[in-house]
N, C-alpha and C positions, 0 to 999 in steps of 0.2 A: 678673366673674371670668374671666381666662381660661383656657377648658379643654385639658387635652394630650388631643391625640388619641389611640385607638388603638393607630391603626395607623401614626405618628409614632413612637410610641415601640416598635412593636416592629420595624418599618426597623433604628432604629439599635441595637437587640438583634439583627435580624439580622447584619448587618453587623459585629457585633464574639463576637458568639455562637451558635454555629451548630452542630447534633449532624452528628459522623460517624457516618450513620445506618446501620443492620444492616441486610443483607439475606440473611442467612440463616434463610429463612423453614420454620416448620412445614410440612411437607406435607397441609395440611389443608384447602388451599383449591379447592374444586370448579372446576374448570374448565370446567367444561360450561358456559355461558354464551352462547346463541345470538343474545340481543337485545342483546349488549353493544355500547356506543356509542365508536367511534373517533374521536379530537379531533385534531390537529396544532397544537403549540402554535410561532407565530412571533411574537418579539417583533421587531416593526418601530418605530422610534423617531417616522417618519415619520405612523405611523394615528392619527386622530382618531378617538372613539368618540362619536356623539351618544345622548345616553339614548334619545332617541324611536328609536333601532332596536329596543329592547328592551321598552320602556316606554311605556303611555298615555298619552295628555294631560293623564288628569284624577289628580291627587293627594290626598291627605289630611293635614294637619296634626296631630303632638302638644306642644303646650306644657304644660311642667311648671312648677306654679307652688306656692307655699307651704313652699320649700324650695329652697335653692342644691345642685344635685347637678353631679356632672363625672365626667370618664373612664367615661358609660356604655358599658357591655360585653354587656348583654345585659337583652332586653325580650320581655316577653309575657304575652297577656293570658288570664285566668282569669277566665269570665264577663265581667263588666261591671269587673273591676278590671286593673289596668296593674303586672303586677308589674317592676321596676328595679333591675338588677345596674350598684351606679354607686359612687358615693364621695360621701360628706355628711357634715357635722358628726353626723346625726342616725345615721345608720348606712352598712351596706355592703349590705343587700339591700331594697327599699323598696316600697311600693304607692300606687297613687295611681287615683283615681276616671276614670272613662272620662272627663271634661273637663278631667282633667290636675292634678287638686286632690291634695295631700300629705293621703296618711288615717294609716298606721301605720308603724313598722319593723319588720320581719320579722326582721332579724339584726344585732347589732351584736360591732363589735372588743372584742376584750376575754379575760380568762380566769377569768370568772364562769361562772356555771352556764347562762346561757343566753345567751353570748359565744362567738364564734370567733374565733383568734387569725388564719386562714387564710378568703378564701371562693376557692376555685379557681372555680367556673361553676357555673350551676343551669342546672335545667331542668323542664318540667312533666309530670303523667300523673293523669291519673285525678283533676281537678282537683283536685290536691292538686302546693305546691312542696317539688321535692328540690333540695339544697344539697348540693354537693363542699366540705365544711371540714376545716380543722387537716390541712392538707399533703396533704391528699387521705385520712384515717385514716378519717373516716365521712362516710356521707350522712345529713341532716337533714332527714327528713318535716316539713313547716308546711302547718297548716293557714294559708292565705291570709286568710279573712275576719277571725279572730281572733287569729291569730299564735303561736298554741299548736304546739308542738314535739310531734310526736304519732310519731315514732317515732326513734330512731338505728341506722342501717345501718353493722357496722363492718367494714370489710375484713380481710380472710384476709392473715396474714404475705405471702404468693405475690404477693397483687394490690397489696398498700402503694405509696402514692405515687401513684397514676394521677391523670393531667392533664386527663380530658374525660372522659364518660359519655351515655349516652341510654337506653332503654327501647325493649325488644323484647320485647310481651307483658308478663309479667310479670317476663323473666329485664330485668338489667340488663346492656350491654356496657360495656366499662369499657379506655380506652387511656390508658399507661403510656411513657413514652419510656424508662426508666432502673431499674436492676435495683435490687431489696431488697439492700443487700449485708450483711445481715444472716443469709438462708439463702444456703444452697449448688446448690439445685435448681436446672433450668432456670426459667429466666421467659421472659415474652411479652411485644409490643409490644399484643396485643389477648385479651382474655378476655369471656367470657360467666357469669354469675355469679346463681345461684338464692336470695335473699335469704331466703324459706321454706325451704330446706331447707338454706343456706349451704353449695352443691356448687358446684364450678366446673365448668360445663357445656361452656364452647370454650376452647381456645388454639389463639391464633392469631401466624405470626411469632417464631421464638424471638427473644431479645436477643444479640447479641453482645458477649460479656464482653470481649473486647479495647475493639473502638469503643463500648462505652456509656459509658467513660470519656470521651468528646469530647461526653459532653453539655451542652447550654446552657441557657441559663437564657431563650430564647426560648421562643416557642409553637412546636411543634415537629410538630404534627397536631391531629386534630378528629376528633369525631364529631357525625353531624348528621341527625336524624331525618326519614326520607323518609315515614312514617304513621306509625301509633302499632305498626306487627308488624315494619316495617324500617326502615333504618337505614344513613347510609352513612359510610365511612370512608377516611381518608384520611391520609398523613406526606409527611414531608419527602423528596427523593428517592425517590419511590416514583414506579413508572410508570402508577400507574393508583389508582382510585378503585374501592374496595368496596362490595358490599354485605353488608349482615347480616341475616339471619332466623334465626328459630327452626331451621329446618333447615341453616345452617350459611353460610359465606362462600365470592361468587362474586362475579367481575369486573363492575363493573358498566359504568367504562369508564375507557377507556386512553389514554394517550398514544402517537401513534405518533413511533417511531423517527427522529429527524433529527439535521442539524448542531446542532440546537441541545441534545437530549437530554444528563444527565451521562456520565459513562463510567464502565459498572459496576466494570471492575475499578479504580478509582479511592475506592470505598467498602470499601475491604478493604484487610488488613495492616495493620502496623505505620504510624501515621501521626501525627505531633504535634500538636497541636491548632492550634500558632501557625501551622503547615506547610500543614495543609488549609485553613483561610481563607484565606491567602494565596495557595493553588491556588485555591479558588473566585472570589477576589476578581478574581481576574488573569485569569482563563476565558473562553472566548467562549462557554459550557454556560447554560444556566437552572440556579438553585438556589433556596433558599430559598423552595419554592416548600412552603408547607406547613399553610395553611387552606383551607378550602371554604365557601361560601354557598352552600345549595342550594335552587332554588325550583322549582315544577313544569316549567317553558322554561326557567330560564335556571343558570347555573353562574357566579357570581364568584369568584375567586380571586385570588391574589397571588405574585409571586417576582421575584426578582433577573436580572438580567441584565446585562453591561456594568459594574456598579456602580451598575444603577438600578433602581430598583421599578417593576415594570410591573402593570399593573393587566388581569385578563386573563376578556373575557367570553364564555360559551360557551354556544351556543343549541342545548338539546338536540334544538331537532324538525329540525334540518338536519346535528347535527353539525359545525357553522362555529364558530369562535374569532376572537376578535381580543383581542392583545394591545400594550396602548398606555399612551405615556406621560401625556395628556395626554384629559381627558372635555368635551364641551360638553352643558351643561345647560340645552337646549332645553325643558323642562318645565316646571323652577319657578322658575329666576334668569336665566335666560339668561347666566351667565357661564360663561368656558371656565378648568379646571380644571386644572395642572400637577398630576401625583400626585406627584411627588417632593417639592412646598414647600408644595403645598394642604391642609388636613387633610379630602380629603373620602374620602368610597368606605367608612365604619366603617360594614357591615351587623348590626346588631343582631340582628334576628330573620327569619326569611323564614315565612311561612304562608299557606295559600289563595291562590296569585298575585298574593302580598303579597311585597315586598322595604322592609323599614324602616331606614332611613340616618339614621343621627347628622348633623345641619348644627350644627359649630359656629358660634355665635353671630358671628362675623367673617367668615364666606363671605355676608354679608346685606353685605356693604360695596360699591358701585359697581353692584349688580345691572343687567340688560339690561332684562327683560320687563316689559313694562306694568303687567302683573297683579300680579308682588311688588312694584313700585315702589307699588301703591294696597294693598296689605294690609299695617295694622298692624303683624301679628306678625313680619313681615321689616324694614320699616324701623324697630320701636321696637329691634331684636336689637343688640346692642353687647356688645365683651369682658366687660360686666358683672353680662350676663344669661345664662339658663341654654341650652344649646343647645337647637335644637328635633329634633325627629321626623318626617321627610318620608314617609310610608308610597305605594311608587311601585305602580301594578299589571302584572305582566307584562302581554305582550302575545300 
C-alpha cells in the first residue's frame, strides 16, 4: 500500500491554505525570561543537513505487523504497549505489542456509542490515553490495556474547537486557531483549563475577529509537552516559541529579527484571503512556519520559503539552526533526501532523546549503507508494506 505522508499532505494545505494569523495578543504573558534561547532562522537552498550532526549512529527499529496501518500521526508508548494514531481498516487510534504485533483498537470512525466521527491528536498522562474527538467537543480518557472509555472531558462553549492539547499537572492547555462563533465573548488562541473543577484557569493571545476568518483548514500550531508540569507552544507566524506552566506563560525562545522575518504589519487589517497567499507565495519572508518537534538538544520544524519547504534543525545547547532543502542520512540508508519530493522528516513522537521518524516503505528503494542493504526489514519494505519506525537518539 502506498502511504501519503504527513507532511506531503500538509505542504500542499499549506500552499493553498494558510491562516491570517492574530497578533493581538492578551497581555498575559510574563516576560521575564532570563534563560530564553535565541535562534536565527536562514533558509539557504544550498545547506545539506547530515543526521549524524544531530544524531547517534546507533538506531532502533519499529515494524508494525498484523495490520495495514498508514498516515501515522502520532506514536507512544505506554509501558510495554505502542499506542498508534494512524488510519486502518480496523480503526483510527491502535495498540500494538512492544515487537510490533497488532493487540486492540482503542477508537474507531463511526457514530455509535463508542465511535468518533473526528480523532484531532492524542496524547498520554498518568498512563492513561486522552483522545481530541468530534471536532475537538471532548477529550476521551482510554484505558490502554483494556480499551474501556473511562472518562469524557467536554469543553466549555469559550474553548469549542481546539486543534492540539497537552497536560500541565493536572490542568489541561488546550490551542484553538479559530473563534466559536457561536458566543460573542472574547476568545484565545491558548487556554489552560481545570477539568475538576471545569474553571478556565489561562488565556492566553486573544483571536482576532477580523483575521480568524482567513483560517485554514491546515495545521496551524501545536502544543508539545517539554515534562509532564510544562509544555511548549507554538503558531503560525509567531516569533517565538512558549512555554507553559502552572504559573503561567513565558518566552522560551525566539526568533531573531532578519531579512527573512514576516512583517508584522502585514498580519493586520483588512486583507482577502486569495490576497494574502498570494503575498506569501510571492515573498522573500518565511511563513508557514507552524509545528514543532521538541526533543531534549534538538528542535525540528517546518515552513515555507521561496515556494519551498524547508526543513529546519535547531540545537538547543549552542542556539545554531540550519535550514535546508535537502537531508543526507548517514545513519540508517545512506540516501540523500529532497524534502520537497521525499516523504521523509514526519516526527511522530520525541521522548528521552528519542526522536521517532515515519520511513515510508519506498525510501528503502536504492539504499547506500551496507548495513540496510543486509537487514531484512529494509530490503523486504515495498509500496506494499506498512511503513517502518526509525527511533534516532539525540546526540
Amino acid at each position: 500500500m502506498k502511504i501519503i505522508n504527513r507532511y506531503l499532505f500538509t505542504t500542499v494545505a499549506l500552499l493553498s491554505f494558510i491562516l491570517m494569523a492574530s497578533c493581538n495578543d492578551r497581555k498575559e504573558l510574563n516576560q521575564d525570561a532570563p534563560n530564553q534561547l535565541l535562534v536565527e532562522l536562514i533558509p539557504d537552498k544550498h545547506t545539506t543537513v547530515k543526521l549524524s550532526e544531530y544524531f547517534k549512529d546507533n538506531y532502533e527499529v519499529i515494524q508494525l505487523k498484523g495490520i495495514v496501518v498508514g498516515n501515522i500521526r502520532h506514536l507512544f508508548y505506554i509501558d510495554s504497549l505502542v499506542i498508534l494514531d494512524g488510519r486502518s481498516t480496523e480503526g483510527l487510534l491502535l495498540t500494538f505489542d512492544k515487537d510490533g504485533n497488532y493487540k486492540r483498537t482503542l477508537l474507531r470512525k463511526g457514530q455509535g456509542p463508542r465511535e468518533v466521527i473526528t480523532l484531532e491528536t492524542v496524547k498520554k498522562h498518568n498512563g492513561k490515553v486522552f483522545a481530541l474527538v468530534n471536532f475537538g467537543r471532548e477529550i476521551w480518557e482510554i484505558n490502554p490495556e483494556n480499551g474501556d472509555l473511562e472518562n469524557k472531558i467536554k469543553m466549555p462553549e469559550e474553548i469549542l474547537y481546539p486543534e492540539d492539547f497537552g497536560f500541565i499537572g493536572e490542568n489541561i492547555v488546550l490551542f484553538k486557531s479559530n473563534r466559536n462563533l457561536g458566543i460573542e465573548i472574547p476568545q484565545y488562541h491558548l487556554y489552560t483549563y481545570n477539568p475538576l473543577t471545569k474553571k478556565v484557569t489561562g488565556r492566553y493571545y486573544e483571536i482576532d475577529p477580523e483575521s480568524s476568518e482567513y483560517i485554514s483548514f491546515s495545521i496551524n500550531g501545536n502544543i508539545v509537552n517539554d515534562s509532564d508540569s510544562t509544555a511548549l507552544y507554538f503558531k503560525s507566524f509567531k516569533q517565538s516559541i512558549d512555554q507553559i506552566t502552572q504559573n503561567g506563560l513565558t518566552p522560551y525562545l525566539s526568533f531573531k529579527q532578519n531579512e527573512y522575518s514576516f512583517p508584522e504589519d502585514k498580519l493586520h487589517g483588512k486583507n482577502t484571503f486569495e490576497g494574502f497567499i498570494n503575498y506569501c507565495k510571492g515573498s522573500k519572508y518565511i511563513w508557514g512556519h507552524n509545528t514543532i518537534s521538541a526533543g531534549n538538544n534538538i528542535i525540528i520544524s517546518r515552513f515555507i520559503y521561496d515556494d519551498k519547504v524547508f526543513t529546519n534543525f535547531i540545537n538547543k545547547k549552542d542556539t545554531t539552526s540550519q535550514s535546508t532543502l535537502r537531508v543526507i542520512d548517514d545513519i540508517v540508508t545512506g540516501k540523500t533526501y529532497a524534502l520537497s519530493d521525499d516523504p521523509w522528516g514526519n516526527v511522530v513522537c520525541t521522548e528521552d532523546h528519542k526522536f521517532y521518524f515515519v520511513y515510508p516503505s519506498g525510501l528503502f528503494q536504492s539504499m547506500q549503507k551496507k548495513e540496510a542493504l543486509n537487514n531484512d526489514l529494509f530490503t523486504s519494505a515495498n509500496y506494499d508494506t506498512n511503513d517502518l519506525i526509525i527511533i534516532l537518539h539525540e546526540k
